[in-house]
C-alpha positions in Angstrom: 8.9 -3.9 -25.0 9.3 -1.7 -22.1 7.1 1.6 -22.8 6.3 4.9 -20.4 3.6 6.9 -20.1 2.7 11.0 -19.7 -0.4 9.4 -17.3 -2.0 6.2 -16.6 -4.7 5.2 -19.0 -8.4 4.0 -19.2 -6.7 0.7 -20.0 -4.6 0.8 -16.7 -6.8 2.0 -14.5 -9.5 -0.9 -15.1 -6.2 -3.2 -15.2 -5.2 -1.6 -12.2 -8.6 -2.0 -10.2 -8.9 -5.9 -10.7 -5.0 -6.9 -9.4 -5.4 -8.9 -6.2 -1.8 -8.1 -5.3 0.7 -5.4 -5.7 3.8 -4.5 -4.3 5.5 -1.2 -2.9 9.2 -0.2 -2.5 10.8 2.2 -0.4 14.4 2.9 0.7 15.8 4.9 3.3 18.5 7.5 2.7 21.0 6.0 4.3 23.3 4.1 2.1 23.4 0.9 4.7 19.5 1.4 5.5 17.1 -1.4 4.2 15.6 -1.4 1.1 11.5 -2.7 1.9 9.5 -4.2 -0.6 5.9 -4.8 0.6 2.8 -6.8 -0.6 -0.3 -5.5 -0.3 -4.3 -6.1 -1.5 -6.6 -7.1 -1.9 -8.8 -6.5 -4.6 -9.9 -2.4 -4.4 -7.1 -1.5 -2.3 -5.4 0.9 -4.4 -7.3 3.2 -6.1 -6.0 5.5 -9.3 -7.2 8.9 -8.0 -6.3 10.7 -11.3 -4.3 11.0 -14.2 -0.7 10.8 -12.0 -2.1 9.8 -8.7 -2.6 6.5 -6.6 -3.6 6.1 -3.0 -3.8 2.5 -1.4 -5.5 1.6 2.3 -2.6 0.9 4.6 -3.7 -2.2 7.1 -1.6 -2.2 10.8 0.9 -4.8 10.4 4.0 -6.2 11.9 6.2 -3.3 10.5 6.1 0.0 9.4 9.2 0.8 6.7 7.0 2.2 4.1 5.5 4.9 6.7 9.3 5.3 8.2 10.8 5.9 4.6 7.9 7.9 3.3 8.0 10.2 5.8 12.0 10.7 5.5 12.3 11.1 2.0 9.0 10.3 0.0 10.1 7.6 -2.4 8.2 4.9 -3.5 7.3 2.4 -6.3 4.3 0.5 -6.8 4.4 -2.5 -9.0 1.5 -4.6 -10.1 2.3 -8.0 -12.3 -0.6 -9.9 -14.6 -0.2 -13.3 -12.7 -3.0 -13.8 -15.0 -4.0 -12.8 -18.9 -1.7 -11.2 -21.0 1.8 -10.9 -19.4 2.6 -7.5 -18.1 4.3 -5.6 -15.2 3.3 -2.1 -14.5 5.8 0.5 -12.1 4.2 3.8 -11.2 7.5 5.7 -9.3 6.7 8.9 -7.4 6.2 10.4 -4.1 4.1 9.3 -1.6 2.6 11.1 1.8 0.6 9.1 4.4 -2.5 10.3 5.6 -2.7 8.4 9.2 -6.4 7.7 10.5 -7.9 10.1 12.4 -6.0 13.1 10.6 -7.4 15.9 8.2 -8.2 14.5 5.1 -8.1 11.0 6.1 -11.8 10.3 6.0 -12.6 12.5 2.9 -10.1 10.2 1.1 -11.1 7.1 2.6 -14.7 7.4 1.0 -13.7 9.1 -2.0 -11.3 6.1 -2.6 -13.6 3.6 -1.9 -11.5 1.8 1.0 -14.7 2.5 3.3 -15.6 -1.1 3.7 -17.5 -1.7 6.9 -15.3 -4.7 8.3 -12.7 -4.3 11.2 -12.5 -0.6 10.4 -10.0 -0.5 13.4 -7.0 -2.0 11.5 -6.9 0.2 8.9 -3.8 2.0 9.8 -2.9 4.9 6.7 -3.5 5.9 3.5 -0.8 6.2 1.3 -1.4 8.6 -1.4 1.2 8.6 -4.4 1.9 11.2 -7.1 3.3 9.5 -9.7 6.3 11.0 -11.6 6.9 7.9 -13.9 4.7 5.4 -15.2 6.4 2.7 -17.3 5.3 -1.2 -18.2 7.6 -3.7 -19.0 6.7 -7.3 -20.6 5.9 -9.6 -17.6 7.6 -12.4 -19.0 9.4 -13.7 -16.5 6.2 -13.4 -14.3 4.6 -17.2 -13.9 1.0 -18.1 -14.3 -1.4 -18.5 -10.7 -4.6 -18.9 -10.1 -6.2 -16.4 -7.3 -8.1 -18.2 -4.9 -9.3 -15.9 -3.3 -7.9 -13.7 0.0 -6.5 -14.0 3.1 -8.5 -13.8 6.6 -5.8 -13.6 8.7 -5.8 -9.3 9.0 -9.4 -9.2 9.8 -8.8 -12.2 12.4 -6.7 -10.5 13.9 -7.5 -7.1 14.6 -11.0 -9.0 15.6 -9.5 -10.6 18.2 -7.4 -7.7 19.3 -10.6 -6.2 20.2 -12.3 -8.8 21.8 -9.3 -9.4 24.2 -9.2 -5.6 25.2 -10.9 -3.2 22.5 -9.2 -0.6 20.1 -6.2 0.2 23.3 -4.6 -3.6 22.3 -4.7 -2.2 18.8 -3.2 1.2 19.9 -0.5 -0.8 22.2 0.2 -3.0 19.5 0.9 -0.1 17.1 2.8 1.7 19.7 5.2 -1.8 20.6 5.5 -2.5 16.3 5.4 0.5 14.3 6.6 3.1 15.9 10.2 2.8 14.4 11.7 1.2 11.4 14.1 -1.9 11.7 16.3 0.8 11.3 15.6 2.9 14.1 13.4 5.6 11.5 10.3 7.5 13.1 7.2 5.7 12.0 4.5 6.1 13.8 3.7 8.6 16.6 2.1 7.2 19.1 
């Protein structure tokens, strides 16, 4: 049932490409630290960048765990589930770094990724790019059947109205009140 692999496919990558939700996991070091699982999408948000390597468009949010316990220690899973089709449940484990906006690199990945969609360009926060040191699937069984509707507004919303009630400095000072630490006190974002 459960099979790994030396690098992701052809197979998983065009699997990979049409998931409208996925999930990351991070942990801090710290033994009583919490563990953060996080969805994330839509459609085209994580991108296989080769053989062993992921990235994925991080969007500003209410919390910033996975940029807290990247930066500490690096760890991370990202797990996509067929909630449609054939039942399945890929993990790629590795190491991830974050490439915050406005940094070296950032922009170069951001195209070369694809994540250069014109719309509320402001709320794009990071991109986290993963090398991935296991690659494994499992049999999805216990995943149910749904039907994607489609995706959620509510990001682009509100990063619009951020900027209507007082440009790209609400976004920064939102940023700056949220993300800045972990619920655990971990440096997130500088600011």
């Amino acid at each position: 049932m459960a099979r790994e692999y030396d690098e992701i496919t052809d197979h998983q990558r065009a699997w990979i490409a049409e998931q409208p939700l996925f999930f990351v996991g991070t942990a801090p070091l710290a033994g009583d630290g919490h563990v953060n699982v996080s969805p994330k999408g839509p459609i085209g948000s994580l991108a296989v960048l080769g053989p062993r390597t992921v990235a994925y468009l991080d969007i500003v949010g209410s919390g910033a765990e996975t940029i807290a316990h990247l930066r500490e220690n690096g760890r991370i899973v990202v797990m996509l589930c067929a909630f449609a089709g054939p039942p399945r449940i890929l993990r790629l484990h590795g190491t991830g770094a974050v490439l915050m906006a406005g940094t070296e690199g950032y922009d170069e990945l951001l195209a070369t990724a694809g994540f250069d969609d014109p719309s509320v360009p402001e709320s794009r926060r990071a991109i986290v790019r993963v090398t991935v040191d296991r690659i494994a699937d499992a049999c999805g069984y216990g995943v149910p059947l749904m039907e994607h509707v489609g995706e959620r507004q509510h990001a682009v919303a509100w990063a619009e109205k951020k900027l209507r009630g007082g440009g790209t400095a609400a976004i920064d000072a939102y940023v700056a009140e949220k993300n800045a630490r972990s619920i655990d006190g971990l440096p997130a974002i500088d600011v």
